[in-house]
MIVO-549125 format. One record per residue: x, y, z of N, C-alpha, C, O in turn; residue in one letter. Coordinates in steps of 0.1 Angstrom, whole numbers, plus 5000, padded with zeros to 4 digits. Layout:
% residues N
XYZXYZXYZXYZa/...
This chain:
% residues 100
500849885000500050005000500950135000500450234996x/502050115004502850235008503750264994504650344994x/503050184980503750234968502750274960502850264948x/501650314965500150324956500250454955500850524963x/499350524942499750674937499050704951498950634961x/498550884946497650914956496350934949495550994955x/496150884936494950834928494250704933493150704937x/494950614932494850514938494250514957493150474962x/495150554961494650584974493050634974492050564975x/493250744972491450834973490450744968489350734973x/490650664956489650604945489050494955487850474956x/490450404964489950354972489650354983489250254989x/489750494988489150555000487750584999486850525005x/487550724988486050794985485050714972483950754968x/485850594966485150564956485450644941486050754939x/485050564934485250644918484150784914484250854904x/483250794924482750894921482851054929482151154928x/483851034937484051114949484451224943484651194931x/484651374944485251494936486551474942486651384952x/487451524938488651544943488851664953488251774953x/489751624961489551754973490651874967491751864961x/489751984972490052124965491652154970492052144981x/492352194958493852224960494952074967495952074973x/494351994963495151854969496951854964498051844970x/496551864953498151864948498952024948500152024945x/498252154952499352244958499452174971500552134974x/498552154981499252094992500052004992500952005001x/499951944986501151804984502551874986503351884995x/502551924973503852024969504152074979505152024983x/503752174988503952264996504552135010505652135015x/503552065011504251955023505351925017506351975024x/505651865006506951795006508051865005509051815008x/508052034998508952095001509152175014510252225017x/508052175022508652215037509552115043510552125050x/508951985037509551915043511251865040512051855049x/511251855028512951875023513452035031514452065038x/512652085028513552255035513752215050514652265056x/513152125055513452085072514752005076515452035085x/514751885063515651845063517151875059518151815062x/517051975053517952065040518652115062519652075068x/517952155066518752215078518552135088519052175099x/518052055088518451915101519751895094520751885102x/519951875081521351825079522151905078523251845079x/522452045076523152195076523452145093524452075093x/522852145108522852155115523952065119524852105127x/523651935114524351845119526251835111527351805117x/526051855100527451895097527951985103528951935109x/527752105106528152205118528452105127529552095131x/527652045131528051985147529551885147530351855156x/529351865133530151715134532251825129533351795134x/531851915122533051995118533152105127534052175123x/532652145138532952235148534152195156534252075162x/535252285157536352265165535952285181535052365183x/536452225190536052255199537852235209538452125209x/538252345215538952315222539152295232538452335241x/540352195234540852135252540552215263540752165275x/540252315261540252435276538452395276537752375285x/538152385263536252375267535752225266534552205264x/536752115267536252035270536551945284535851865290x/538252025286538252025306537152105314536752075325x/536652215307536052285315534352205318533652205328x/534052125301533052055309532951905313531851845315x/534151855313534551765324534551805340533651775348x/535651865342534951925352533551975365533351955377x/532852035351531452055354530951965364530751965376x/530651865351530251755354530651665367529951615375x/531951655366532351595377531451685393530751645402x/531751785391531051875402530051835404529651835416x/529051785391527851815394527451665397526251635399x/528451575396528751445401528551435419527851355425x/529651555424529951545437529051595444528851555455x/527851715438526851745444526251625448526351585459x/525551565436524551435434525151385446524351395455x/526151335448526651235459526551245474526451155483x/526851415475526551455483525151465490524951445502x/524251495479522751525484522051355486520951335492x/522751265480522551135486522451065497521750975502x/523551145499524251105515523151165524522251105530x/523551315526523151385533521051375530520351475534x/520551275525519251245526519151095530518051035529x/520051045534520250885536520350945553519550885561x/521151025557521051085568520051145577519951145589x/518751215562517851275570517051155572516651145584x/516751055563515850935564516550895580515750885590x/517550895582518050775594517450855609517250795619x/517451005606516951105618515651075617515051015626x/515151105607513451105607512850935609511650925613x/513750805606513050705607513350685625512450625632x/514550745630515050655641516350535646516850505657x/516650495629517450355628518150395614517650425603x/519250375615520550355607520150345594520650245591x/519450385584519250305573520650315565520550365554x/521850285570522750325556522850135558523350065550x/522350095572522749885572521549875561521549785553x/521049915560519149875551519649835534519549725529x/520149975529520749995517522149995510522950085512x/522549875500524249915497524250035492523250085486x/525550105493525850225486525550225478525650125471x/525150345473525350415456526850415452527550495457x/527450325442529150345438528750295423529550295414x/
């Protein structure tokens, strides 16, 4: 079905006696070249991405980051494994293995 005109389609959708819907084939047109024009810069975009230099200072810097934002995470783990153990009463860090 996915190689049938769009004659074919309708005739067997609406029947042989159905009108044709008004302006069908400028819409067509207009879809399919928005749609290449989308793609035309999904792929402009992505070449950019792939030939962009990026240097060593901006990719320690977001190593780094990251790692930080590692040590937060780890931290606010902890220190809520702590509030559970205040607010339950009993130790939960015996309950649960570490996060590693």
């Amino acid at each position: 079905m996915h190689n049938d005109s769009i004659e074919t389609l309708l005739l067997r959708h609406y029947g042989p006696t159905a009108p044709n819907p008004t302006y069908l084939e400028q819409r067509l047109i207009a879809s399919v070249r928005q749609e290449a024009t989308e793609l035309q810069q999904q792929q402009l975009v992505a070449t950019r991405l792939r030939t962009k230099h990026v240097s060593r200072r901006r990719v320690m810097g977001l190593v780094a980051l990251s790692s930080a934002g590692l040590g937060v995470l780890s931290v606010s783990l902890e220190s809520l494994q702590k509030l559970e153990a205040n607010l339950l009463g009993q130790d939960t860090t015996q309950l649960r293995p570490a996060l590693s």
